[in-house]
C-alpha positions in Angstrom: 13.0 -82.6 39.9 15.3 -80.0 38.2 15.5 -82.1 35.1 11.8 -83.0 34.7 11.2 -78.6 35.2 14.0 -78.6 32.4 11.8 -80.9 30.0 8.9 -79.2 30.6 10.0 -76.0 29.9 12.4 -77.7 26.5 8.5 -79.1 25.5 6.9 -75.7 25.8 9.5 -73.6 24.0 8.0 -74.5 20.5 4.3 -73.3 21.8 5.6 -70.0 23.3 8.2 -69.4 20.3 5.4 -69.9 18.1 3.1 -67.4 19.9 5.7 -65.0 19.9 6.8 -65.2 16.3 3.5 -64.1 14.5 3.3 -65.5 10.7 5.0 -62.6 8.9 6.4 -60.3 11.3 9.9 -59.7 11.1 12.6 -59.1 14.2 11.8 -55.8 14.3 7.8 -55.8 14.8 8.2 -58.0 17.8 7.1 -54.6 19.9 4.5 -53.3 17.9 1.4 -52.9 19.5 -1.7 -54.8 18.6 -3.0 -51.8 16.5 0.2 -51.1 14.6 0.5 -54.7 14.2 -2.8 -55.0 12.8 -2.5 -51.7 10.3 0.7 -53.8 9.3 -1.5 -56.0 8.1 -4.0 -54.5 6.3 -1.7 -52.0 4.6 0.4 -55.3 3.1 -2.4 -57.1 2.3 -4.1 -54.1 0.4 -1.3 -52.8 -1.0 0.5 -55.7 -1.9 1.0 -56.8 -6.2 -1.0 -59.3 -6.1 -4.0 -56.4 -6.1 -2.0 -54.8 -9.1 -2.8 -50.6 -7.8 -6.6 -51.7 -7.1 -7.9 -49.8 -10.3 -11.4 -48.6 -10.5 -13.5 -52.1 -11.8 -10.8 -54.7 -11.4 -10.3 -57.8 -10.0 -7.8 -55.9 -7.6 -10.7 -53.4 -6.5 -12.7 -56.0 -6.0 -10.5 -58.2 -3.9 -10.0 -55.3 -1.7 -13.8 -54.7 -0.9 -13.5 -58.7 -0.2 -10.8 -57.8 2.1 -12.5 -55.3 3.9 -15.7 -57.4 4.2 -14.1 -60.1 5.7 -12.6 -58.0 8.2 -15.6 -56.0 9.3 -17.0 -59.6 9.5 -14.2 -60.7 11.8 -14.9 -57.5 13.9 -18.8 -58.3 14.6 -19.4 -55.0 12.3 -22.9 -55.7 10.9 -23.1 -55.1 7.2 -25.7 -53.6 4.8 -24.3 -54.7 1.3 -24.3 -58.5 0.4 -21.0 -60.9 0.5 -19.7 -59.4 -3.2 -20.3 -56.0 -2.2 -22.8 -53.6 -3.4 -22.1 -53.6 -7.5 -23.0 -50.5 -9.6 -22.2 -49.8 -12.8 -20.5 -46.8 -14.7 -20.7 -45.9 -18.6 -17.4 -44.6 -20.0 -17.2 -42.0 -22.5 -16.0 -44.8 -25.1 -19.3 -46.8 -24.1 -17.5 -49.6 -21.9 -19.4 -50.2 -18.4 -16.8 -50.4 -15.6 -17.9 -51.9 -12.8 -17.2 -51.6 -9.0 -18.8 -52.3 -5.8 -19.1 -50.7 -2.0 -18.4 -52.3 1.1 -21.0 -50.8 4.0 -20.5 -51.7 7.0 -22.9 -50.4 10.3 -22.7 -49.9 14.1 -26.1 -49.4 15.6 -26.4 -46.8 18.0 -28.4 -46.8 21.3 -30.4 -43.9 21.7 -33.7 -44.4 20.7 -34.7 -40.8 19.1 -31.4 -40.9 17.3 -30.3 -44.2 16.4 -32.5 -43.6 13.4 -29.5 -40.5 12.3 -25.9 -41.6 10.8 -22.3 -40.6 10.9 -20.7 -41.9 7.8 -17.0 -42.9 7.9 -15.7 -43.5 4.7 -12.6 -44.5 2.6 -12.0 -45.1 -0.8 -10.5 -48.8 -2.1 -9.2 -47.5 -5.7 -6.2 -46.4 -6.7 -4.3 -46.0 -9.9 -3.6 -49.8 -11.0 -0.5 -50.5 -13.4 1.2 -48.5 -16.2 3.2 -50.1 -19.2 6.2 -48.2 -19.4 9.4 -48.5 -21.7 12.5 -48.8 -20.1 15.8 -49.1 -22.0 14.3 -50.4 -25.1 11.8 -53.3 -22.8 8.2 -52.8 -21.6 7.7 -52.7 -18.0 4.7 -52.8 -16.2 4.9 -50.7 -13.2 2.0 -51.2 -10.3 0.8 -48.2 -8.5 0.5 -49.9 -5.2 -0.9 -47.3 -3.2 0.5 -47.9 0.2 -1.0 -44.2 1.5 -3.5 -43.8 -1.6 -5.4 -45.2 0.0 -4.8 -48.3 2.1 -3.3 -46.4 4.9 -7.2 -44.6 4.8 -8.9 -48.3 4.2 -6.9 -49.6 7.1 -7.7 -46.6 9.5 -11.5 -47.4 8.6 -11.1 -51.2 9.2 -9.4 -50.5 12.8 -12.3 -47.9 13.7 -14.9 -50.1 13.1 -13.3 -52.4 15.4 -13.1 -49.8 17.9 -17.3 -48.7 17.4 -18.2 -51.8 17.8 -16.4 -52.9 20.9 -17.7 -49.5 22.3 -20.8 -49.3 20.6 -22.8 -48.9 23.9 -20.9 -44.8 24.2 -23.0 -43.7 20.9 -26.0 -42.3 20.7 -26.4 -41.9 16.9 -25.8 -44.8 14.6 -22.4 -45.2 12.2 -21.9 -46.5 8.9 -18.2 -47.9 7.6 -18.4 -47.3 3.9 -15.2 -48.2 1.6 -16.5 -46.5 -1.5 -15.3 -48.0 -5.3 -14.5 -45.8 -8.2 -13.2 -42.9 -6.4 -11.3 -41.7 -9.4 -14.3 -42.3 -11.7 -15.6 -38.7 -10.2 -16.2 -39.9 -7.2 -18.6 -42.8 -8.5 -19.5 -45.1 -5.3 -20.4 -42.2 -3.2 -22.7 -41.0 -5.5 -23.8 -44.0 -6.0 -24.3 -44.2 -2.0 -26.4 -41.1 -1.5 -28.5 -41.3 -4.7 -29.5 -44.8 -5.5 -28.9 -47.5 -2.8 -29.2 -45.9 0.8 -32.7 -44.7 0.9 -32.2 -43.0 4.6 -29.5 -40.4 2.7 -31.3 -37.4 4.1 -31.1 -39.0 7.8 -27.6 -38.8 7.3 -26.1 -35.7 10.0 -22.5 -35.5 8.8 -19.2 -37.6 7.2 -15.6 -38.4 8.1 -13.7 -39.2 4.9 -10.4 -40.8 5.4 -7.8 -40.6 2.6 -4.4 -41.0 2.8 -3.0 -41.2 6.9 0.2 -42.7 6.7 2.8 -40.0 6.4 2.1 -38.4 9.5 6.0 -37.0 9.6 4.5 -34.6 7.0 2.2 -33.6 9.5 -1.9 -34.4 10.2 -4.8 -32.2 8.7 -8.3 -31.5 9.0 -10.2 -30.0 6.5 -13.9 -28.9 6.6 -15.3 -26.6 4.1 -14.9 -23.7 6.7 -18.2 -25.6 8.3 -18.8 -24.3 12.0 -20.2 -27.0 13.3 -18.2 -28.9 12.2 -14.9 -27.1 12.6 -16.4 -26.8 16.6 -15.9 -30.3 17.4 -12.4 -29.6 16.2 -12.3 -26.7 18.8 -14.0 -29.3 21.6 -11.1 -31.6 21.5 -8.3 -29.0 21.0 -9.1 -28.5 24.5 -8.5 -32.1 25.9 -5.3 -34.4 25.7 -4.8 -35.8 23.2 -2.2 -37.8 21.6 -2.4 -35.7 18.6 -4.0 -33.0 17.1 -4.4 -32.1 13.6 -4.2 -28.8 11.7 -7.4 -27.2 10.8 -6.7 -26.5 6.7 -8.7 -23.7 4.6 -7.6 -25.2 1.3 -8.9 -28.7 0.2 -5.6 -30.9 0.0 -6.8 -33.7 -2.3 -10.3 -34.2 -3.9 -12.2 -37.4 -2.7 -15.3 -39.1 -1.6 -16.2 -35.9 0.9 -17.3 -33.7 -2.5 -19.8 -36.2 -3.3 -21.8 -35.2 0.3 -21.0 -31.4 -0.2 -23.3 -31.9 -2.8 -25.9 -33.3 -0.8 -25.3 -30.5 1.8 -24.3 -32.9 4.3 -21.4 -31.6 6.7 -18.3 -33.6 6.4 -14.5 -33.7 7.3 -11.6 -34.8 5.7 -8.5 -36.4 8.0 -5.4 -36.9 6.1 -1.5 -36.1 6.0 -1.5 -34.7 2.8 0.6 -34.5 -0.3 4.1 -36.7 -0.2 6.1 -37.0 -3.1 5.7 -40.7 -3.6 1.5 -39.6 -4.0 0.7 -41.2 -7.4 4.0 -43.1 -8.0 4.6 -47.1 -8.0 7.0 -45.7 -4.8 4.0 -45.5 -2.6 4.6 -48.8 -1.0 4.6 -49.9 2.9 8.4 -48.7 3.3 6.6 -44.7 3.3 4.1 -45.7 6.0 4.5 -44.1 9.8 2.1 -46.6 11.7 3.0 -45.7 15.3 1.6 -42.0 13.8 -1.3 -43.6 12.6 -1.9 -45.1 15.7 -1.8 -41.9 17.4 -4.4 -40.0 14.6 -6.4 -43.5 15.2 -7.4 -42.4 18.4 -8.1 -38.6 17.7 -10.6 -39.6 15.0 -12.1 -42.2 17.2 -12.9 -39.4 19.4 -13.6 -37.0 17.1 -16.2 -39.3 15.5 -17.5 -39.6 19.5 -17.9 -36.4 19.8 -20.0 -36.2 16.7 -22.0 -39.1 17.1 -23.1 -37.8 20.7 -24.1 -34.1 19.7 -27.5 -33.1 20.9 -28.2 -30.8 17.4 -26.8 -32.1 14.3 -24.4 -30.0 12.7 -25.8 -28.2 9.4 -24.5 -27.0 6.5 -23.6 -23.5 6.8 -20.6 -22.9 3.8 -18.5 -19.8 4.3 -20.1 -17.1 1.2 -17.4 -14.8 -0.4 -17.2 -11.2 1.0 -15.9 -9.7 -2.2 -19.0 -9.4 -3.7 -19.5 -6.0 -5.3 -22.7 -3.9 -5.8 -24.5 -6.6 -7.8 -24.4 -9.0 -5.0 -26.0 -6.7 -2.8 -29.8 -7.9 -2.9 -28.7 -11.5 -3.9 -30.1 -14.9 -1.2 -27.2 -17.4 -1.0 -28.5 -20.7 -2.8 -28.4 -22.9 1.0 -30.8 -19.5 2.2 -33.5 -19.8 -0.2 -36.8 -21.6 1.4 -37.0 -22.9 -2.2 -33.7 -23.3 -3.6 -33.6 -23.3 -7.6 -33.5 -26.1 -9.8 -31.9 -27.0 -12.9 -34.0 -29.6 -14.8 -36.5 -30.2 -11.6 -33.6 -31.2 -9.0 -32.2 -28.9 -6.6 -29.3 -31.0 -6.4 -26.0 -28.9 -7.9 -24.8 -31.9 -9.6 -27.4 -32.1 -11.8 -26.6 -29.1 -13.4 -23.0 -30.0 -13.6 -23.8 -33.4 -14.8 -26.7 -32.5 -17.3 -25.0 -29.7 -18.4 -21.6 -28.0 -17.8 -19.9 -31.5 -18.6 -21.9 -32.1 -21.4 -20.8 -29.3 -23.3 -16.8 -28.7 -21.8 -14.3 -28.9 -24.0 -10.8 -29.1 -22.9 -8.7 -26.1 -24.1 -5.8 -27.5 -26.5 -3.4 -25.1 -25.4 -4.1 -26.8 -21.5 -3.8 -30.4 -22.9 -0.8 -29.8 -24.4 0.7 -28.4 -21.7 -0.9 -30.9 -18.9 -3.0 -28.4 -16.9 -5.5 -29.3 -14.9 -7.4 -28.9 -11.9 -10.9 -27.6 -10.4 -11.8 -24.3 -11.2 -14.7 -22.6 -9.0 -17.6 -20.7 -10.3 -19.9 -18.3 -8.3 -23.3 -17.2 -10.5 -26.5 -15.4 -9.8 -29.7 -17.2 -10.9 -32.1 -14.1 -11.6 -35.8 -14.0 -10.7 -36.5 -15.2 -14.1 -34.5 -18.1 -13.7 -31.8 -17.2 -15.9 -27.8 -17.3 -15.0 -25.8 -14.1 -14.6 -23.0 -12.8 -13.2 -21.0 -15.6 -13.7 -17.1 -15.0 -12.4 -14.4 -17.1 -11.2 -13.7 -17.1 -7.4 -10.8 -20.0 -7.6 -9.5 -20.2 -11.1 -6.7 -22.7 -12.6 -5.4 -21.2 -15.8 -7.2 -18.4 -18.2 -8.0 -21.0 -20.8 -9.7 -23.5 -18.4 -11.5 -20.7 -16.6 -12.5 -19.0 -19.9 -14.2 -22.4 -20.8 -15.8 -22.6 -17.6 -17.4 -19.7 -17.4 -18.4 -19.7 -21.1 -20.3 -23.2 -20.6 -21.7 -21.8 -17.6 -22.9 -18.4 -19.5 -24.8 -20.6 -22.1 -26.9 -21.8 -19.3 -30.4 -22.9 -19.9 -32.9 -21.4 -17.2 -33.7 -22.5 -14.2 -36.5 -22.4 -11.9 -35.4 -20.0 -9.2 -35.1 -19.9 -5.5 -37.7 -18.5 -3.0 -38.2 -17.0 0.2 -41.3 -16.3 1.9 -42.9 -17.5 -1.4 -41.4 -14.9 -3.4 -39.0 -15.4 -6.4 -35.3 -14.1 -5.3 -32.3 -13.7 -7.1 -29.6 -16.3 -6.1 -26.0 -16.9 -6.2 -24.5 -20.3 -6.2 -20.9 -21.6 -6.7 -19.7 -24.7 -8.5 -16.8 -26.8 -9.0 -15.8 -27.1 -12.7 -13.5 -30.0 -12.9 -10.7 -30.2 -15.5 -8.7 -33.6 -15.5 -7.0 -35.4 -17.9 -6.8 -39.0 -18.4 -3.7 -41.3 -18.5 -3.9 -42.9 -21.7 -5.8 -39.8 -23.9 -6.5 -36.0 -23.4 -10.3 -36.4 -22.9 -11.6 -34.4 -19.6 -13.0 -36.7 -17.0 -17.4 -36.4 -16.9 -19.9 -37.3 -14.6 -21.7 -40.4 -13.6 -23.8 -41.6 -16.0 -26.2 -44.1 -15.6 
C-alpha cells in the first residue's frame, strides 16, 4: 500500500512542481502575492526592449496599447475603442504626422440617475524611446525603458480595472480606464479624449491620473490643484485604515495627462511617488520598482476612486485664486465666476488661446536654449470689459528671459469677448500655463495639438 501512495505521489510531483513554478518567476517570487505577481508582469512586459522606451507613434506605443487591451479583455473590462486602439493623428512642426492610439476601457455603474456620470482613471503608455549615443569612439543605442515612466502607472491602471469590475456592483457612477498615447506630444491623447472622440466629456465629474507609482521608498503623493472637493475625499479616508496614505502636495510634481482636464475644468488628482533619479534615464528598469509598495497604494486608490465614484454631489472645479492681488484686482470676477466666461476666438476653452495664439507666436529665448532652461511659467491677466488683455504678470515664473517672452506674447493679445455676470460685461482675470520645453534632437519649443 505504502509503495503504490509512493507512486502516486512520484506521478503527481511534475503537476504540483509545475503549478508552483510559474513561467518566469524566479526563486525569489515564489511568495509574492497574486497582485505583486501580476504587476511583475505587466511592468516586464511593458517595459521590456523589445518595446524599445514606447516612444510617442511607434510600434513600441503601439504594442503597449495592444498590451493593455488584451488585458482589460482578459479582465471582463468592457471597451469603447476598437481592437487597434483609438488612432489620432498629430502634425509636427516639421510637417510629419505621428500617430498614436488610446486604449478606453469602461465599468458600467449601477445607479440609474448616475450611471450616465464618469470617473476617469487614466495613465499614459509613452515614454522616451531610444537615444544614439557615442561611447568610446562606437554608437550605442540606449533604450529609455521606462520601468516607473510609466509602466508602473499603466500596470496600476490594468490591476484597478480588475478590481472595478469584480466589484462593479459597489459603484454608483460609471468608470472609464483610459491609457492615453502621446503624452509627451503636449499631452496629445487626452486632448484628443475630451475634444474629439468622447462625446459625453461634459458628463465627466472628475479624473485620477496615475503616473509613475513604483518608487514608493521615496514616498507616495497626492496632488490636486488645491481642489476642495477633491482634496475632501483625501480628508475622508485619512480618517480610516488604511494600508497607506499619501501626502497631499501644493506643487505639481511632474506634468501629465491631468492638465489636459484642468483645461476642461474637470476636477482631477494625480497619485504618484515622484521624482527618482533614474526619471528619464535608460536606468529606469524593473530593478527600481517597489511592488509590495505598489500593492499597498493599489488599494488606497481603489478606495479613493470608491469614494469618488459613490459621492452624492459631484465635486466642482473650484481652483485656489491668488491673494496677492493688489488694488487693480480689486473689482476683477475670476474667469471660473463669470456666468459667461470670455472667449478667445469663440471658445471658452483656455487652450484655445494658448493653442491659437501664445504658441503661435513664442519664441524660445537663445540665451535659455543655450543654457538648457526650461519649464512652465504661469501667467495671471485681466481681460477688460472691452475685451482687451491687461495686467498681465507672472505668478510662477522659470527664468527672466522665458517669463519676459511670456508675458510679451501674452501683452500682444488680440481681444476677446469678455466674461459676464448677471448679463453685464465684467473685467476678468485668468491664469495660464506657458510651457517652455526643449526637444531632444533640436532647440525648437514644444507647441500644441494641431489638427
Amino acid at each position: 500500500m505504502k509503495r503504490i501512495i509512493l507512486i502516486c505521489a512520484l506521478a503527481l510531483m511534475p503537476v504540483l512542481l509545475s503549478a508552483q513554478f510559474r513561467a518566469g518567476m524566479s526563486y525569489e517570487e515564489l511568495d509574492d502575492s497574486e497582485t505583486v505577481a501580476a504587476f511583475k508582469s505587466h511592468v516586464r512586459t511593458l517595459s521590456s526592449a523589445h518595446l524599445e522606451g514606447r516612444k510617442p507613434g511607434s510600434e513600441g506605443e503601439k504594442e503597449a496599447a495592444e498590451y493593455v487591451e488584451q488585458m482589460f479583455r482578459k479582465y471582463g473590462v468592457d471597451l469603447l475603442t476598437p481592437k487597434d486602439g483609438e488612432v489620432f493623428g498629430i502634425m509636427k512642426e516639421n510637417g510629419d504626422t505621428l500617430t498614436s492610439r488610446n486604449v478606453i476601457g469602461f465599468v458600467e455603474g449601477y445607479d440609474k440617475k448616475l450611471r450616465n456620470d464618469y470617473i476617469v482613471v487614466a495613465a499614459r503608455l509613452d515614454n522616451i524611446g531610444t537615444m544614439t549615443v557615442t561611447v568610446d569612439g562606437r554608437e550605442v543605442e540606449r533604450v529609455f525603458y521606462g520601468a516607473n515612466g510609466n509602466a508602473s502607472g499603466l500596470a496600476m491602471l490594468v490591476e484597478l480595472a480588475r478590481m472595478v469590475e469584480t466589484n462593479s456592483i459597489m459603484f454608483r457612477r460609471s468608470v472609464l480606464f483610459a491609457a492615453f498615447g502621446a503624452s509627451d506630444e503636449t499631452f496629445a491623447g487626452a486632448w484628443y479624449f475630451l475634444n474629439r472622440s468622447f462625446s459625453d466629456a461634459d458628463r465627466i465629474d472628475a479624473m485620477i491620473n496615475l503616473d509613475m507609482l513604483g518608487t514608493g521608498y521615496n514616498g507616495f503623493y497626492a496632488y490636486t490643484g488645491s481642489n476642495a472637493d477633491m482634496n475632501s475625499v483625501l480628508n475622508t479616508l485619512a480618517g480610516e485604515l488604511q494600508p497607506v496614505h499619501p501626502e497631499l502636495t501644493a506643487a505639481e510634481v511632474y506634468p501629465s495627462d491631468h492638465r489636459a482636464f484642468y483645461a476642461m475644468d474637470i476636477p482631477s488628482v494625480v497619485f504618484t511617488t515622484g521624482r527618482y533619479p533614474e526619471h528619464n534615464t535608460d536606468r529606469d528598469t524593473q530593478s527600481i520598482i517597489d511592488y509590495e509598495m505598489m500593492e499597498r497604494e493599489l488599494e488606497y486608490i481603489y478606495n479613493y476612486l470608491l469614494t469618488l465614484a459613490n459621492l452624492n454631489d459631484a465635486p466642482s472645479f473650484r481652483p485656489v485664486q491668488s491673494s496677492n492681488r493688489g488694488p487693480s484686482f480689486d473689482d476683477v470676477v475670476s474667469y471660473y465666476d463669470c456666468d459667461q466666461r470670455p472667449t478667445f476666438l469663440n471658445s471658452q476653452d483656455p487652450a484655445q488661446f494658448l493653442e491659437k495664439w501664445v504658441y503661435q507666436y513664442l519664441k524660445y529665448p537663445e540665451e535659455a536654449v543655450r543654457e538648457g532652461v526650461q519649464g512652465r511659467v504661469m501667467v495671471e491677466f485681466i481681460i477688460d470689459k472691452d475685451g482687451k488683455v491687461t495686467n498681465a504678470r507672472v505668478v510662477k515664473g522659470v527664468s527672466d528671459e522665458l517669463d519676459a517672452e511670456a508675458l510679451k506674447v501674452i501683452n500682444a493679445s488680440p481681444k476677446w469677448k469678455p466674461g459676464k455676470v448677471g448679463g453685464n460685461k465684467v473685467r476678468t482675470s485668468i491664469t495660464v500655463p506657458v510651457e517652455f520645453r526643449l526637444e531632444k534632437s533640436t532647440s525648437k519649443k514644444s507647441v500644441g495639438i494641431k489638427k
